[in-house]
C-alpha positions as CSV (number, residue, x, y, z in Angstrom):
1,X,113.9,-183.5,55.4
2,X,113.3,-179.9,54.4
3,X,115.5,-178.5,51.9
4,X,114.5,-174.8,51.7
5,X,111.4,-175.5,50.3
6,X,107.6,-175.9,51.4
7,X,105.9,-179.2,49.3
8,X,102.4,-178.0,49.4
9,X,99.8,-181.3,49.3
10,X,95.9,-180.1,48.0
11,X,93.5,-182.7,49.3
12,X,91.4,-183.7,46.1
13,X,88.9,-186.3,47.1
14,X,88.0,-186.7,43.2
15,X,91.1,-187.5,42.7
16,X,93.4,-185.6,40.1
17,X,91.4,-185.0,36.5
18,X,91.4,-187.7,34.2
19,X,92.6,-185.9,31.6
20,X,95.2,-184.4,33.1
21,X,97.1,-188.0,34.2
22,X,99.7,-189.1,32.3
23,X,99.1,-192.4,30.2
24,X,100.9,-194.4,32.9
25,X,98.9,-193.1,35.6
26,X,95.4,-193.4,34.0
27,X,96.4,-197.1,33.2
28,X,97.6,-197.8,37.1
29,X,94.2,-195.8,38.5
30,X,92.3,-198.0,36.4
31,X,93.8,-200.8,37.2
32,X,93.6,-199.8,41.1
33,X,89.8,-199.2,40.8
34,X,88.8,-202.3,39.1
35,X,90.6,-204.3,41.6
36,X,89.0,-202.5,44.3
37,X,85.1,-202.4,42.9
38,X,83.9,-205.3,44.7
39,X,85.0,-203.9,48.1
40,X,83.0,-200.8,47.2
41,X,80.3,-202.5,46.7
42,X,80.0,-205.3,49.3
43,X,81.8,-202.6,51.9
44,X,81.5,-199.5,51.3
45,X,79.0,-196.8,52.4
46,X,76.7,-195.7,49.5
47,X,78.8,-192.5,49.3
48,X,81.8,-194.4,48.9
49,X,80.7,-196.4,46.3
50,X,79.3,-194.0,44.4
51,X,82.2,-192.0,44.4
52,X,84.2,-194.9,43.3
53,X,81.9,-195.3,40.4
54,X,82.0,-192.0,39.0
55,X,85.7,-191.9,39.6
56,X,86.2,-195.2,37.6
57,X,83.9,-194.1,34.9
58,X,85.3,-190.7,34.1
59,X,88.7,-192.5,33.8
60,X,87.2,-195.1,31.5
61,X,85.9,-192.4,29.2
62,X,89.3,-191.1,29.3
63,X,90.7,-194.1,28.5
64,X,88.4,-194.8,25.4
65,X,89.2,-191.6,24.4
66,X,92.9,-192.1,24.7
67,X,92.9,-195.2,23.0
68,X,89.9,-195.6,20.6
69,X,90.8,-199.1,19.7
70,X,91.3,-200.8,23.1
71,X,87.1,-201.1,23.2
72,X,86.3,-204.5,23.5
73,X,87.2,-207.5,21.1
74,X,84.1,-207.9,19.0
75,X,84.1,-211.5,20.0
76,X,83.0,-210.6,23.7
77,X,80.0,-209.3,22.3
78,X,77.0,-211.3,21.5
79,X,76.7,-210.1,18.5
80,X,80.2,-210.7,17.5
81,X,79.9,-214.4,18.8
82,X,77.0,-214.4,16.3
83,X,79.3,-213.4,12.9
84,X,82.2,-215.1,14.2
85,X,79.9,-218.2,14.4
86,X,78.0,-217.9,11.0
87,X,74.3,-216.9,12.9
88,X,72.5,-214.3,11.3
89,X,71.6,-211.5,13.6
């Protein structure tokens, strides 16, 4: 339904900036991506996927940057298993 005015829609393959997403959106792109990664991979042309992958890593940056302490619990890491257990590094 037009109602006196024109909605104009850009065609942004990239998708819009990470930066320029609001916390909600980041969160639900990222979400959307990591559910999707294995399709890109095991289906998708090698343009596709590689597009997927530096869309999913710019909005992981983002995300890091966003939210400094969200990084991974240190117990995920080897070397946090290690401390956590009592085994020198």
């Amino acid at each position: 339904m037009n109602r006196g005015y024109t909605v104009v829609m850009t065609h942004r393959p990239e998708g819009i900036p990470a930066p320029a997403l609001a916390d909600e959106d980041l969160i639900r792109e990222l979400r959307h991506l990591h559910r999707t990664r294995h399709d890109a991979f095991i289906s998708g042309s090698e343009d596709a996927f590689e597009t997927h992958t530096a869309r999913m890593l710019e909005l992981e940056r983002e995300y890091l940057f966003r939210f400094p302490d969200a990084g991974p619990d240190p117990s995920r890491t080897r070397a946090g298993r290690r401390r956590a257990a009592g085994v020198p590094a």
